[in-house]
TIVO-2410 file (N, C-alpha, C; in nm, 3 decimals):
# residues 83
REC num residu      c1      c2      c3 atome chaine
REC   1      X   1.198  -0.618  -0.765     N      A
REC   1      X   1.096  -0.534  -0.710    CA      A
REC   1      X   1.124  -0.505  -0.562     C      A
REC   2      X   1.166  -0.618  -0.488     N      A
REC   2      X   1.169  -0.639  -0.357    CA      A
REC   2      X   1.326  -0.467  -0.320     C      A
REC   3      X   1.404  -0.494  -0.390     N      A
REC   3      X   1.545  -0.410  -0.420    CA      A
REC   3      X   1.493  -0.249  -0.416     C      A
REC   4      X   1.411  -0.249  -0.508     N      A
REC   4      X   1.353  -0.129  -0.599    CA      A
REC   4      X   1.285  -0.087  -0.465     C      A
REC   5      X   1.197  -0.127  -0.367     N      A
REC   5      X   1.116  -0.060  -0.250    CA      A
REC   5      X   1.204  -0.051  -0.150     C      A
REC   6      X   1.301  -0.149  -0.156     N      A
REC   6      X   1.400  -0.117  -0.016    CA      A
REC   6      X   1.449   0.017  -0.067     C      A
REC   7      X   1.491   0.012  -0.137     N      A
REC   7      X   1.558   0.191  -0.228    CA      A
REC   7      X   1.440   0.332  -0.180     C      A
REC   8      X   1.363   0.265  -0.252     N      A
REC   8      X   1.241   0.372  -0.202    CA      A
REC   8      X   1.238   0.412  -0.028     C      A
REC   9      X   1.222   0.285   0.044     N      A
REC   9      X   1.205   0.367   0.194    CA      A
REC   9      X   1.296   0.384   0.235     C      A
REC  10      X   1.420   0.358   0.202     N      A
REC  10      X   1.570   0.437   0.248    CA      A
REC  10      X   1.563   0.556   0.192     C      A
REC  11      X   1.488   0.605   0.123     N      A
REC  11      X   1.510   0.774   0.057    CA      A
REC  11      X   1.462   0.831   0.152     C      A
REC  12      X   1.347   0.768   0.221     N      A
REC  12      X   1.241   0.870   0.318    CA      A
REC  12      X   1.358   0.917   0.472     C      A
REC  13      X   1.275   1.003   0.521     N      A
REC  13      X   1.417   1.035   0.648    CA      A
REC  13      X   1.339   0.922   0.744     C      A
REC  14      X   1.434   0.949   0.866     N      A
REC  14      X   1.407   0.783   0.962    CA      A
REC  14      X   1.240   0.864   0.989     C      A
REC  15      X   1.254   1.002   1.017     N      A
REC  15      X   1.106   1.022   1.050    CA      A
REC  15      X   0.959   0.962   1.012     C      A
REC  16      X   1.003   0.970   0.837     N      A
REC  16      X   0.882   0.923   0.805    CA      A
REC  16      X   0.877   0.768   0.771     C      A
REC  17      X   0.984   0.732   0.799     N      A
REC  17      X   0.968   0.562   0.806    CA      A
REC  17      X   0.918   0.579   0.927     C      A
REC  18      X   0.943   0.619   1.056     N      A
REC  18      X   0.885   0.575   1.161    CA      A
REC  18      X   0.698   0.606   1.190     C      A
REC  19      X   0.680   0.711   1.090     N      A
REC  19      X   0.547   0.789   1.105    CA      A
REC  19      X   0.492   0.638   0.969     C      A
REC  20      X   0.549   0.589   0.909     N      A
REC  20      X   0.495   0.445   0.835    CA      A
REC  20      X   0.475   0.335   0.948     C      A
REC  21      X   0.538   0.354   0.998     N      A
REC  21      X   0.572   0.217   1.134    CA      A
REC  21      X   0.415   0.245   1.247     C      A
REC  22      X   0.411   0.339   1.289     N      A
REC  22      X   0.284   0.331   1.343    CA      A
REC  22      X   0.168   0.287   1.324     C      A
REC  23      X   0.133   0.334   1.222     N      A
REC  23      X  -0.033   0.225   1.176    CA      A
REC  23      X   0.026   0.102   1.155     C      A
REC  24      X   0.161   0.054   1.080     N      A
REC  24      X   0.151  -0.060   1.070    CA      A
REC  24      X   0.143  -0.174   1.235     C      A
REC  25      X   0.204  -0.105   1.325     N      A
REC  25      X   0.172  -0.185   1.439    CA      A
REC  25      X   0.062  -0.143   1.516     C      A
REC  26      X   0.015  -0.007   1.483     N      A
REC  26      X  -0.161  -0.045   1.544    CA      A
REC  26      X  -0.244  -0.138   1.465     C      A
REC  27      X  -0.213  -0.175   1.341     N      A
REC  27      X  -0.291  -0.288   1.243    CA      A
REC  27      X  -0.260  -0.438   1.339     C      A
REC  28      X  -0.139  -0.439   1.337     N      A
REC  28      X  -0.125  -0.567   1.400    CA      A
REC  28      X  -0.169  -0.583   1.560     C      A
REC  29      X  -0.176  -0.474   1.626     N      A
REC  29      X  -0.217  -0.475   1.723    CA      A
REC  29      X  -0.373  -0.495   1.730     C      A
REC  30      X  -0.432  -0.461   1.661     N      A
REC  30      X  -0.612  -0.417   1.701    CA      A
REC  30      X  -0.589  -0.620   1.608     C      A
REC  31      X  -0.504  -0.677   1.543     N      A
REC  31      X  -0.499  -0.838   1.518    CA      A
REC  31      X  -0.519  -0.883   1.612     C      A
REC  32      X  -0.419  -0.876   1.651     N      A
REC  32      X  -0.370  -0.954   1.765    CA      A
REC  32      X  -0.471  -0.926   1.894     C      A
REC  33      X  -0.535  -0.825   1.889     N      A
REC  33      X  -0.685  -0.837   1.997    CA      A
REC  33      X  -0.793  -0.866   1.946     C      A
REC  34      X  -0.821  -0.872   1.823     N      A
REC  34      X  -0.892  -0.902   1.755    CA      A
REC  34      X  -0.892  -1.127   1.791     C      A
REC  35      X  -0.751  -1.157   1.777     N      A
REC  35      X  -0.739  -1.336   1.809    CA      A
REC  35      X  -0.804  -1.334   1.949     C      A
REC  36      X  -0.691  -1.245   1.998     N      A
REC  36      X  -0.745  -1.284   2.216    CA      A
REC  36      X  -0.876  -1.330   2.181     C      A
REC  37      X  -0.975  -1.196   2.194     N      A
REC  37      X  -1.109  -1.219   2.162    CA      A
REC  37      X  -1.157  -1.308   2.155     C      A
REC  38      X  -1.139  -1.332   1.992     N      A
REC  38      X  -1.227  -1.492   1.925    CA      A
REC  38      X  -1.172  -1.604   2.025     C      A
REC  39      X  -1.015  -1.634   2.089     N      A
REC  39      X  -1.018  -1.705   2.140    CA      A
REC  39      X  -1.074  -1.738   2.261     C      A
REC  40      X  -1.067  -1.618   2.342     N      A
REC  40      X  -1.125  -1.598   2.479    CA      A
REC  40      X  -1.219  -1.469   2.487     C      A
REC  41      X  -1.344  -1.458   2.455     N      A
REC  41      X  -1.467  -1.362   2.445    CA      A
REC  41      X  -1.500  -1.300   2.603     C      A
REC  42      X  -1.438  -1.365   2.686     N      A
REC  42      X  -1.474  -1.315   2.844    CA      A
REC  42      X  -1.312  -1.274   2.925     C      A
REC  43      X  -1.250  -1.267   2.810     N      A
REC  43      X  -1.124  -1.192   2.862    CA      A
REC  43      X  -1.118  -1.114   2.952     C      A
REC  44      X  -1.078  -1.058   3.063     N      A
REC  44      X  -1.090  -0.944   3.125    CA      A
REC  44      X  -0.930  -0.911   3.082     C      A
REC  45      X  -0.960  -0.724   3.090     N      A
REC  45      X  -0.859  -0.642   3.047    CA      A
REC  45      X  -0.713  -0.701   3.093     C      A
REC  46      X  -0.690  -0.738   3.202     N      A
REC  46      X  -0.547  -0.793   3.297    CA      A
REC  46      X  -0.543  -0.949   3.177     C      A
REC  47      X  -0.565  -1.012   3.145     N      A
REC  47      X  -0.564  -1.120   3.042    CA      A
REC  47      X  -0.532  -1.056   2.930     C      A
REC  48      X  -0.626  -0.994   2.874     N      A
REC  48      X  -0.559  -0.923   2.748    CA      A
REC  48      X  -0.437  -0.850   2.726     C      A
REC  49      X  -0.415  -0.784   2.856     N      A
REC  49      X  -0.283  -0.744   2.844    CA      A
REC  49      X  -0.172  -0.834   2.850     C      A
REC  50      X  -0.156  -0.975   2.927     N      A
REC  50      X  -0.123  -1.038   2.905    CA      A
REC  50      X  -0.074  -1.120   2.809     C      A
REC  51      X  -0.177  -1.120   2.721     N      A
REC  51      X  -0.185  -1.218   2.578    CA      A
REC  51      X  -0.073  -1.125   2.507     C      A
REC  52      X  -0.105  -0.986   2.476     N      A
REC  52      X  -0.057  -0.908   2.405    CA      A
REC  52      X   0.118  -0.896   2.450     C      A
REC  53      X   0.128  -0.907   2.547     N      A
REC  53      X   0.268  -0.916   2.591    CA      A
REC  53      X   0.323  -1.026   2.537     C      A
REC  54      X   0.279  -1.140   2.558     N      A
REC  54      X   0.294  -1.240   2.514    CA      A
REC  54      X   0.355  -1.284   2.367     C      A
REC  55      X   0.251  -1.242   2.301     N      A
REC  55      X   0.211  -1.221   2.193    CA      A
REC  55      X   0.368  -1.140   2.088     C      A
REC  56      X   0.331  -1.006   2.144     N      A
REC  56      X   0.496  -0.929   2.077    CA      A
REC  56      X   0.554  -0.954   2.147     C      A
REC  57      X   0.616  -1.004   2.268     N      A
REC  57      X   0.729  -1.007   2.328    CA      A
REC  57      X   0.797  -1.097   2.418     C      A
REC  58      X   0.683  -1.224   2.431     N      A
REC  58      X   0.716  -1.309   2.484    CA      A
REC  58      X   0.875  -1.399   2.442     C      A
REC  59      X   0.877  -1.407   2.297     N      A
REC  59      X   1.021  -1.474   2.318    CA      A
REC  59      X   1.116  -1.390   2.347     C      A
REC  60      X   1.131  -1.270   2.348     N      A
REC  60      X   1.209  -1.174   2.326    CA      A
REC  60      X   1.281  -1.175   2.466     C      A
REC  61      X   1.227  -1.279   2.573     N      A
REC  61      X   1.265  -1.275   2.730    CA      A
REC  61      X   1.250  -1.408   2.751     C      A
REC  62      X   1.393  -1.452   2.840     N      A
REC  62      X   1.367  -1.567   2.898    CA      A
REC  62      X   1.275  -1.600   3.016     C      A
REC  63      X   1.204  -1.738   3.054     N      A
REC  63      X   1.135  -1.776   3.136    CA      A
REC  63      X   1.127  -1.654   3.251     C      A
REC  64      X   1.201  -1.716   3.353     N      A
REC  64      X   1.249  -1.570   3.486    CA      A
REC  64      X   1.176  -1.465   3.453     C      A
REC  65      X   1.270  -1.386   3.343     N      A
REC  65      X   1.199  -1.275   3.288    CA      A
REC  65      X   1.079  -1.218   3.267     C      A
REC  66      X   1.037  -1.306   3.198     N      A
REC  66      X   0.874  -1.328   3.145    CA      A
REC  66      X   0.746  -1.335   3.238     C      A
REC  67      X   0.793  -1.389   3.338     N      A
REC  67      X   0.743  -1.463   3.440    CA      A
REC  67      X   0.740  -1.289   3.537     C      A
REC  68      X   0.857  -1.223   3.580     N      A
REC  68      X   0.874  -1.081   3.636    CA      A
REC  68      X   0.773  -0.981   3.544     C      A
REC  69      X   0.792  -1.018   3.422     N      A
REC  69      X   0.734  -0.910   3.384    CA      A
REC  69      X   0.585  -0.927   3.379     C      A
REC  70      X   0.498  -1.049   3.362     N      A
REC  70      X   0.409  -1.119   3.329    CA      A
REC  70      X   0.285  -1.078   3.504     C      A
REC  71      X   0.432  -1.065   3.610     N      A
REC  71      X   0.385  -1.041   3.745    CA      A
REC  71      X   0.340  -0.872   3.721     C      A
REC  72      X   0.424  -0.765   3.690     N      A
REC  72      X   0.418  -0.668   3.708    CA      A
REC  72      X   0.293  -0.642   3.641     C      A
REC  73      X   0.231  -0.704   3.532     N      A
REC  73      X   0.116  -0.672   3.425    CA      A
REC  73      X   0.001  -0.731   3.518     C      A
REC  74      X   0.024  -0.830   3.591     N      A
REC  74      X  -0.072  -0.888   3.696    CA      A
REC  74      X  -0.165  -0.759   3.816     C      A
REC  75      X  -0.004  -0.737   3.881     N      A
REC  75      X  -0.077  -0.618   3.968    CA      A
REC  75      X  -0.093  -0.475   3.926     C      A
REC  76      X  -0.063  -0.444   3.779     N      A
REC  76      X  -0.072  -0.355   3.771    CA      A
REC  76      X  -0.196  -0.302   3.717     C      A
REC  77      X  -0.286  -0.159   3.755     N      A
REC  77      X  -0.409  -0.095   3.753    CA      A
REC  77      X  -0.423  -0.072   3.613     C      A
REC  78      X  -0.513  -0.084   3.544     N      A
REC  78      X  -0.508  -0.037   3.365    CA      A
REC  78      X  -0.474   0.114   3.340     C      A
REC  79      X  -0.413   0.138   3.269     N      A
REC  79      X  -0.422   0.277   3.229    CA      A
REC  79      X  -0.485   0.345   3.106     C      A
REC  80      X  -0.479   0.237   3.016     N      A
REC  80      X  -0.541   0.238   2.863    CA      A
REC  80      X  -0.661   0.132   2.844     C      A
REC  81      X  -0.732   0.231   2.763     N      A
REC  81      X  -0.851   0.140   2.747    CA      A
REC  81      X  -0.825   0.046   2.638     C      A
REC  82      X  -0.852  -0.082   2.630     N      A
REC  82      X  -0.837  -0.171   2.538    CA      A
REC  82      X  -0.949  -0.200   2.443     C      A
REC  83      X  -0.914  -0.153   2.325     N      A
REC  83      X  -1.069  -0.142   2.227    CA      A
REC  83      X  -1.071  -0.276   2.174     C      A
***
């Protein structure tokens, strides 16, 4: 079965795999704010963005890294509202 669907979304062009790929990571996204939340209910937005970094991309960067980028999310002004 597992064979048979890989077949299937290799037929589609990269377009519409990628137009599949979107809701699937706004699903996991509105999750993954959905945890912050329950865990921390008085989050302010600069935290949440945080978590969420964290969250998808924290291993993806070593310490140093993390830590630079973790700064830049610190001082930086919101631009998106976080639902």
């Amino acid at each position: 079965m597992e064979s048979y669907f890989n077949e299937l979304i290799m037929k589609k062009s990269g377009q519409e795999r990628l137009k599949m790929g979107f809701p699937m990571f706004d699903m996991a996204r509105r999750q993954v704010l959905a945890s912050i939340k329950k865990d921390n209910p008085n989050a302010d937005p600069g935290e949440i963005r945080r978590e969420i970094f964290l969250r998808f991309y924290g291993q993806d960067f070593p310490p140093a890294e993390q830590e630079r980028v973790l700064a830049q999310i610190r001082s930086a002004r919101p631009t998106v509202t976080l639902r």
